[in-house]
C-alpha positions as CSV (number, residue, x, y, z in Angstrom):
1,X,22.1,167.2,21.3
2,X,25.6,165.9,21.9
3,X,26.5,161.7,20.9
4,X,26.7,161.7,24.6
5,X,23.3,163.1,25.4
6,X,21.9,160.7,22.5
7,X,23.4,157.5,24.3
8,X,22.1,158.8,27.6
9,X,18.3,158.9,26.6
10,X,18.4,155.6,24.4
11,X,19.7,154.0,28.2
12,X,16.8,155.3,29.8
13,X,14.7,154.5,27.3
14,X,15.8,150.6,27.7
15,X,15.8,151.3,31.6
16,X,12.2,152.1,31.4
17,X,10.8,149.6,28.7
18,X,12.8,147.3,31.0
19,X,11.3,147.9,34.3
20,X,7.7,148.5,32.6
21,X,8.0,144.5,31.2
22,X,9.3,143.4,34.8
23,X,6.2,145.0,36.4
24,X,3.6,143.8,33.8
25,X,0.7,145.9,31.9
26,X,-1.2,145.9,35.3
27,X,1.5,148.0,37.4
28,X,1.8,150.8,34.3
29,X,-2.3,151.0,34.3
30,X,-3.3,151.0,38.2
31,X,-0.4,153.8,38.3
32,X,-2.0,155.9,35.1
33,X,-5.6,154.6,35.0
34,X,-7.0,157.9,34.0
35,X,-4.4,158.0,30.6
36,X,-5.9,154.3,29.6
37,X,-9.6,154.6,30.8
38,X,-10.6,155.4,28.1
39,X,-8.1,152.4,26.0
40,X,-8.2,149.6,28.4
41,X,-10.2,146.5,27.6
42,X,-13.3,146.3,30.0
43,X,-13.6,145.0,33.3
44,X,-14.3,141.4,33.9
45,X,-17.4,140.0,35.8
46,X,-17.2,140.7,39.6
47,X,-16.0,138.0,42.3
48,X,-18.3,136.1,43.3
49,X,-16.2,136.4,46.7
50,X,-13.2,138.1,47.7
51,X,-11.5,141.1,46.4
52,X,-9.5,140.1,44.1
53,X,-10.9,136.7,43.1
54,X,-9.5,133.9,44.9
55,X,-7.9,130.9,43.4
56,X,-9.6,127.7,45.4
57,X,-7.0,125.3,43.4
58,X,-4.2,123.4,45.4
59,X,-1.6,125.9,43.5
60,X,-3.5,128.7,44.5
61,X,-1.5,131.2,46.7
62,X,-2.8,131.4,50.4
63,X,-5.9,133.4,51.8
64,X,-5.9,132.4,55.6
65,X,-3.9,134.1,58.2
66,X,-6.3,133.6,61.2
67,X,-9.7,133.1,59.3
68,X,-10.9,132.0,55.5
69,X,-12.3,135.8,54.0
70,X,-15.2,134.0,52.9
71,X,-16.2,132.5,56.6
72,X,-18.7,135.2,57.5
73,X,-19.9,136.3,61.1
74,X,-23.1,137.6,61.0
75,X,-23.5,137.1,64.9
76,X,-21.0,136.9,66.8
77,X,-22.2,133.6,68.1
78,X,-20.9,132.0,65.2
79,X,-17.4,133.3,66.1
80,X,-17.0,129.4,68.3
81,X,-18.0,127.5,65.3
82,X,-15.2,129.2,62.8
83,X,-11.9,127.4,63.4
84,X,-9.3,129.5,62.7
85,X,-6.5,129.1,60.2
86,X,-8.7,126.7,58.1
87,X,-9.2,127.6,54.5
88,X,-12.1,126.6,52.3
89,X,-10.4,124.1,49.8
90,X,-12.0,123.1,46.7
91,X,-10.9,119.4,46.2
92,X,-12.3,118.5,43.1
93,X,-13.9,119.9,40.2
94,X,-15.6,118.4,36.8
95,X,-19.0,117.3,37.6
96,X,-21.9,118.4,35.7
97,X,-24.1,119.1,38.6
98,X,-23.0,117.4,42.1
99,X,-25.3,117.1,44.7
100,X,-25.4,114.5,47.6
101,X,-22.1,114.3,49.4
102,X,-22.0,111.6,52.3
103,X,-19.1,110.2,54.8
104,X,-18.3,107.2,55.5
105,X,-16.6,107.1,59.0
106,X,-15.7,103.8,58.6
107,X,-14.3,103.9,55.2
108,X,-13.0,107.6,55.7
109,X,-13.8,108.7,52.6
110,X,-17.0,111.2,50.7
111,X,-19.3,109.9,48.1
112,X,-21.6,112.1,46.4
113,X,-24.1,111.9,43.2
114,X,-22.8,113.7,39.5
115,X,-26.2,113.3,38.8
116,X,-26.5,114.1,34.5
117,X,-23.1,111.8,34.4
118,X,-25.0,109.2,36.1
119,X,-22.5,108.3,38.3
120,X,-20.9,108.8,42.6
121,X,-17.9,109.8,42.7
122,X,-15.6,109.1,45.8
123,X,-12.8,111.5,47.7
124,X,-10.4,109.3,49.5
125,X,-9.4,111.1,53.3
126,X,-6.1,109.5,53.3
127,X,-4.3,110.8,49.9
128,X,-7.2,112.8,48.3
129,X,-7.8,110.2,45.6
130,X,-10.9,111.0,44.1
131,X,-12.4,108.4,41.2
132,X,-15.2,107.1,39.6
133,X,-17.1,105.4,43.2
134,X,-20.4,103.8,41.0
135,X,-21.5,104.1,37.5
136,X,-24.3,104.1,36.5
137,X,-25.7,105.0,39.7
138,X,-29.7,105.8,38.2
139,X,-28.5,109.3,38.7
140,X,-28.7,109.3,42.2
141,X,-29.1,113.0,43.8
142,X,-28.9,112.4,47.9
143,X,-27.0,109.7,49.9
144,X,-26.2,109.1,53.4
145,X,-25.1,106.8,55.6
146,X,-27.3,105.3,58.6
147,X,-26.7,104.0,61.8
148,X,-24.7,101.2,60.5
149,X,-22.5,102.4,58.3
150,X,-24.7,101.5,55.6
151,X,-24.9,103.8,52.1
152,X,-28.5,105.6,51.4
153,X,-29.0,106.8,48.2
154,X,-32.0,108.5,46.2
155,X,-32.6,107.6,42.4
156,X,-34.0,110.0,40.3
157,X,-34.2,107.5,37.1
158,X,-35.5,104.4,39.5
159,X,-37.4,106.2,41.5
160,X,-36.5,104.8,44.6
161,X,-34.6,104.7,47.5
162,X,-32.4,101.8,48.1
163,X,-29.6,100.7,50.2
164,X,-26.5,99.2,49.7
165,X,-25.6,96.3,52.1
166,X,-22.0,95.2,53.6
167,X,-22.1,92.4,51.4
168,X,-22.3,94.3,48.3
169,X,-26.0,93.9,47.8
170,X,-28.6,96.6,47.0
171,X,-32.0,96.9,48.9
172,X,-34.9,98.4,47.7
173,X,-36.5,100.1,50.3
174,X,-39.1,102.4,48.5
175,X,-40.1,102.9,44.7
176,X,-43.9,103.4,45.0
177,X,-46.5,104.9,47.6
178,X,-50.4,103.2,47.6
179,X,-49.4,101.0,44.4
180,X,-47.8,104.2,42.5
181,X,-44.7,104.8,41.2
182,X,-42.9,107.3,43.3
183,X,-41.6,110.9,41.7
184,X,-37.9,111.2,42.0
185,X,-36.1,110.6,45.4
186,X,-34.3,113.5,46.3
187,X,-32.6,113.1,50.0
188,X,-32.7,110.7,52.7
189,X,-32.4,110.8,56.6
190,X,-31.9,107.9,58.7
191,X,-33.6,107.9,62.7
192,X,-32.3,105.7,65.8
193,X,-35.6,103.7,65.5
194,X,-34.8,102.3,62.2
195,X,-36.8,104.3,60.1
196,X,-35.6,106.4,56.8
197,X,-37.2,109.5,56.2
198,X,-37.0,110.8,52.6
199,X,-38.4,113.6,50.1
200,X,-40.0,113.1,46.6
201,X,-39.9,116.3,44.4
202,X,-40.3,115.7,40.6
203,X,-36.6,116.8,39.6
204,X,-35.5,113.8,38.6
205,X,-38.4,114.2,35.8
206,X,-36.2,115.4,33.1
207,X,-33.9,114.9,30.3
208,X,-30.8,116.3,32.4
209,X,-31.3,114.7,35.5
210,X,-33.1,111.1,34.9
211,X,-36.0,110.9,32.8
212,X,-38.8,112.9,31.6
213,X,-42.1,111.0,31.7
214,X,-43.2,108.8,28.7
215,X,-45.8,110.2,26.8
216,X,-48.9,111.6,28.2
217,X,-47.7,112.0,31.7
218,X,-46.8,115.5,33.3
219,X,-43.7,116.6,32.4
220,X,-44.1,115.3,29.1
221,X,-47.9,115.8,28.1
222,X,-47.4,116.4,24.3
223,X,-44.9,113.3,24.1
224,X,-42.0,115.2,21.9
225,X,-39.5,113.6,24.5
226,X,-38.3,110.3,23.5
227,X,-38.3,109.2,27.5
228,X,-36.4,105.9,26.6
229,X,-33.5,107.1,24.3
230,X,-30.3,106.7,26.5
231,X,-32.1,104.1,29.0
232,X,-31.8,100.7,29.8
233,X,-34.5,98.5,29.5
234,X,-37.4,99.0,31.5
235,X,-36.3,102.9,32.3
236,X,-38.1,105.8,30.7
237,X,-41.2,104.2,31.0
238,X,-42.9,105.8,34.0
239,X,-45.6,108.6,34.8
240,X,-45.7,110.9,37.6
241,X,-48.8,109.7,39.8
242,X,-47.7,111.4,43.0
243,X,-48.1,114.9,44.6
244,X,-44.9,116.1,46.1
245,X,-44.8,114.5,49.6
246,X,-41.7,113.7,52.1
247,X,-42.3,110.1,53.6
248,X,-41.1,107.9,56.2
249,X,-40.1,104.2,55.7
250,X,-41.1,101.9,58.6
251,X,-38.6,99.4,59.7
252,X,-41.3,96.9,59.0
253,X,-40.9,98.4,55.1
254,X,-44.1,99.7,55.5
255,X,-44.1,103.4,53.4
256,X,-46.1,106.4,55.2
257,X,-47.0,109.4,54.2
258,X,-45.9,112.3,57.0
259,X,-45.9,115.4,55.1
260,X,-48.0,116.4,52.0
261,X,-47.7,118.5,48.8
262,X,-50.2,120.9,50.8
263,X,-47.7,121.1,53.5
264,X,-44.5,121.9,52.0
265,X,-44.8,121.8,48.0
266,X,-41.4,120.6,46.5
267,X,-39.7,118.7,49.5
268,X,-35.9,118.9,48.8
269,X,-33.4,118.6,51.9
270,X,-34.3,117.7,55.2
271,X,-32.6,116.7,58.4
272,X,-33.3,116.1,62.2
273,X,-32.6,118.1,65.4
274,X,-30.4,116.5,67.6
275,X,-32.8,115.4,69.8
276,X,-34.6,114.3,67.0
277,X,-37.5,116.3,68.0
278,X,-37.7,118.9,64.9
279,X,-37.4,117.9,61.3
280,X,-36.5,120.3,58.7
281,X,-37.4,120.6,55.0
282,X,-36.6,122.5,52.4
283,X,-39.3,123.6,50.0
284,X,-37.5,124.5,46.2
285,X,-38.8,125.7,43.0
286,X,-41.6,124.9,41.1
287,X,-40.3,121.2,39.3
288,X,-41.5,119.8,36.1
289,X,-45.0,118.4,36.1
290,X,-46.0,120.7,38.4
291,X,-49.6,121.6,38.0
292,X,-49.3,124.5,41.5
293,X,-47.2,127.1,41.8
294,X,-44.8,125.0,43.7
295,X,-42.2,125.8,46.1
296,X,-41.3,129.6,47.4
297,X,-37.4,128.4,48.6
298,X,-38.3,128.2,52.3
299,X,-37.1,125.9,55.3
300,X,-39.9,124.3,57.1
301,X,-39.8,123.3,60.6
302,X,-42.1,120.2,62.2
303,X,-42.5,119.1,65.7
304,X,-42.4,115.3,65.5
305,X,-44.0,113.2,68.4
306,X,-43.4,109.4,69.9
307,X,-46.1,108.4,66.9
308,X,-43.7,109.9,64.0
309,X,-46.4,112.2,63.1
310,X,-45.2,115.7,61.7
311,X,-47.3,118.7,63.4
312,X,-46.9,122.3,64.3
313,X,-45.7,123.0,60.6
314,X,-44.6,126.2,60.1
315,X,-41.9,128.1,57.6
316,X,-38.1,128.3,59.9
317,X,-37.0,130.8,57.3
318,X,-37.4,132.6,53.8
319,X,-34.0,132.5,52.9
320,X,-33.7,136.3,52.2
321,X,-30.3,137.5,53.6
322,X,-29.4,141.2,52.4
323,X,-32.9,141.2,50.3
324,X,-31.1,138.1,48.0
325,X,-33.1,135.2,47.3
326,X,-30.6,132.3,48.8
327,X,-32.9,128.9,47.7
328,X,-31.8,126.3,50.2
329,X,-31.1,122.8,49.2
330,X,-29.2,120.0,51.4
331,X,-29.6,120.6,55.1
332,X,-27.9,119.3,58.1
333,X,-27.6,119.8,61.9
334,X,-24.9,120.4,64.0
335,X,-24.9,118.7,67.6
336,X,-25.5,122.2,69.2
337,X,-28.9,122.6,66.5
338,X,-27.6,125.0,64.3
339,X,-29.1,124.7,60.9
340,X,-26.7,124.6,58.2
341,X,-28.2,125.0,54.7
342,X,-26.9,124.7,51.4
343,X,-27.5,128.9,49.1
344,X,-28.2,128.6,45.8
345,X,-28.7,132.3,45.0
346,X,-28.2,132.0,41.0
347,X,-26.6,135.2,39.5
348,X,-26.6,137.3,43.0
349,X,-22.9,137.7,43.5
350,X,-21.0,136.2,46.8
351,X,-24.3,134.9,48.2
352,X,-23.7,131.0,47.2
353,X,-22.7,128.7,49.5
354,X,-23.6,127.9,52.7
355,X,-25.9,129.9,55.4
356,X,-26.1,128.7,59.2
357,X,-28.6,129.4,61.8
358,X,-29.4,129.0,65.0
359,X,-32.1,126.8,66.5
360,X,-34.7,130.3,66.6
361,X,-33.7,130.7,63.2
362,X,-31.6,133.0,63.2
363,X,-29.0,133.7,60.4
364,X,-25.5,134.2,62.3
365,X,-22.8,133.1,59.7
366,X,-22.6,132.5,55.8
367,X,-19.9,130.5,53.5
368,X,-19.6,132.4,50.4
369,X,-18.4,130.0,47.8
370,X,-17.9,130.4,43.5
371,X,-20.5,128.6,42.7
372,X,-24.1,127.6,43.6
373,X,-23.9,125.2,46.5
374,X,-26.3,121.9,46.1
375,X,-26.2,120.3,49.2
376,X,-24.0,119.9,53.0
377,X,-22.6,116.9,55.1
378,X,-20.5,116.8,58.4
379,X,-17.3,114.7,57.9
380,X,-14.0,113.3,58.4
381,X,-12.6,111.4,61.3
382,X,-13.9,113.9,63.9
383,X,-17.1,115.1,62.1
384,X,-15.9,118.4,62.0
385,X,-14.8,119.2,58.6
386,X,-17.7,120.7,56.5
387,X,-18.0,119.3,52.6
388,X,-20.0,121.2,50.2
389,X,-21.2,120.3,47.0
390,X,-20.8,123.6,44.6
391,X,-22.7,123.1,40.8
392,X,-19.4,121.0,39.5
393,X,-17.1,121.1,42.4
394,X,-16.6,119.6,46.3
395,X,-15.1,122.3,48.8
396,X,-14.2,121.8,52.2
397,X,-13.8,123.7,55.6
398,X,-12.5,122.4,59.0
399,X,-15.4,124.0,61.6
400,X,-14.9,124.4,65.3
401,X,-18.3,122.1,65.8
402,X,-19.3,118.5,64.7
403,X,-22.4,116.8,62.7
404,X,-25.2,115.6,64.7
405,X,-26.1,112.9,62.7
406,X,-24.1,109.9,60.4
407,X,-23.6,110.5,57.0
């Protein structure tokens, strides 16, 4: 080998060590993957969505160029609800688990419940401001608004409903059934006549989400938990005395029961057909304290009459899509009757998030999000912008249909 030839190979050599560090490890592997199979460090977890995983974050590069990858058709019906060239945006993220989310229409602005940091948290529409809204809030799960513009909101550590007045007041509305406490408020539906219907699982019956029972009671028969450590006064001092029952509160204040335990175990989201005609309910996991099997993560469907009675009960849908287990949550209506339900599917990959069916119960689109999805509401200025409350985070779509109902 001549000087030359020496000086020749050492600038290639650079050449290539140069061109190898401008293209990154990744470009030398996915052109030689069989050389480093058997070197390279092992493959993450998959996506729990798109190929490659997507980054929801504000800095994240773009996804959309006609529809969000994660908006799924599964009948083409749903093709006029999907507005094109709007991405699912993730616009805030550090709850512990976030459930409830609510508009106010005349506020312009989403509240919802970080339930084990015992406060509501609120997203401003304007700038995208997003602060602490309440706090301590009695870890509130659902909230809504009613018919005027007043907040709802379900406390699990209360155990009640209350209201929260234009003058800054709070209303109780319900905290016990027949002279007994009530279990743990879990969502809340207003109706034009006045009336708020609302569910009462026993979630709210443990250390991470409100309170277990003192001593004795169901979800603390032994009495190891210390009920009142963390509490204020006069908190951690209750029993569950209640089957599992969804209820409807009288504009007189008078509390009826409409749907029983025997019914629909484990009541969690439910919502109201346009016409107000149907109610649905979702039916979750067994809760703590729970002496039946409880729930089977169904969506129940009632007829309801002039007399508010619930009849014609009868299961709208198992939840299996693809032979996955999707556990709905939060529920709400679209003004065309299209059920759109929040999917918790746990650990089965890209089948969190949101599934939508028609009024026969049929599945014809899915939201796949990154994370379990808690609970739905209808929002912004139009109504048509879609909020979702993931295990720690809010997301967001713009849909090509509006809420039927406030809230």
């Amino acid at each position: 080998m001549t000087e030359e030839d020496g000086h020749r190979d050492r600038r290639n050599s650079v050449s290539r060590r140069t061109i190898i560090q401008a293209l990154g490890v990744g470009a030398v592997a996915a052109g030689t993957a069989p050389a480093f199979a058997q070197t390279s460090a092992p493959p993450g977890p998959p996506s729990t969505v798109t190929m490659p995983p997507r980054d929801f974050g504000p800095g994240g590069a773009p996804t959309t160029y006609f529809t969000d990858p994660d908006v799924i058709t599964v009948d083409p019906a749903f093709n006029q609800y999907v507005q094109p060239n709007s991405a699912i945006m993730r616009l805030w993220t550090g709850g512990l688990w976030v459930e409830g989310p609510a508009w106010s229409g005349e506020g312009r602005y989403l509240v919802w419940s970080d339930i084990p940091n015992n406060r509501q948290m609120r997203w401003l529409e304007d700038d995208g401001h997003v602060s602490v809204f309440r706090m301590p809030s009695n870890n509130s799960n659902g909230n809504t608004f009613d018919f005027q513009g007043r907040q709802l909101s379900c406390e699990h550590l209360a155990r009640r409903v209350v209201r929260y007045e234009h003058d800054g007041s709070i209303t109780v509305l319900a905290d016990s059934y027949q002279g007994k406490r009530l279990n743990s408020p879990n969502d809340v539906v207003p109706h034009p006549d006045g009336s708020y219907w609302f569910t009462d699982p026993p979630y709210g019956g443990q250390l991470y989400e409100g309170a277990p029972d003192a001593a004795g009671g169901p979800s603390n028969q032994q009495g190891r938990l210390k009920s009142r450590l963390g509490q204020s006064v006069g908190f951690g001092e209750a029993r569950r005395e209640l089957p599992t029952n969804v209820y409807r509160i009288d504009p007189s204040g008078r509390v009826d029961l409409v749907i029983g335990e025997d019914q629909v175990p484990d009541p969690n989201g439910l919502c109201f057909s346009p016409d107000y005609k149907r109610l649905y309910v979702s039916s979750t996991g067994k809760g703590p304290g729970d002496a039946g099997p409880g729930g089977k993560g169904e969506i129940f469907a009632f007829d309801i009459g002039t007399d508010n009675k619930a009849t014609n009960g009868k299961v709208f849908s198992d939840c299996m899509v693809d032979g996955v287990k999707c556990g709905p949550d939060g529920i709400r209506c679209d003004v065309d009757g299209n059920l759109w339900s929040a999917s918790n599917a746990g650990r089965a990959v890209g089948y969190n998030g949101v599934l939508v069916f028609n009024p026969d119960a049929k599945l014809i689109g899915r939201i796949r999000l990154p994370e379990v999805c808690g609970n739905v509401c209808f929002g912004g200025p139009k109504r048509n912008r879609l909020f979702m409350a993931g295990s720690q985070s809010i997301y967001a779509v713009f849909v090509n249909t509006q809420g039927a109902a406030p809230g």
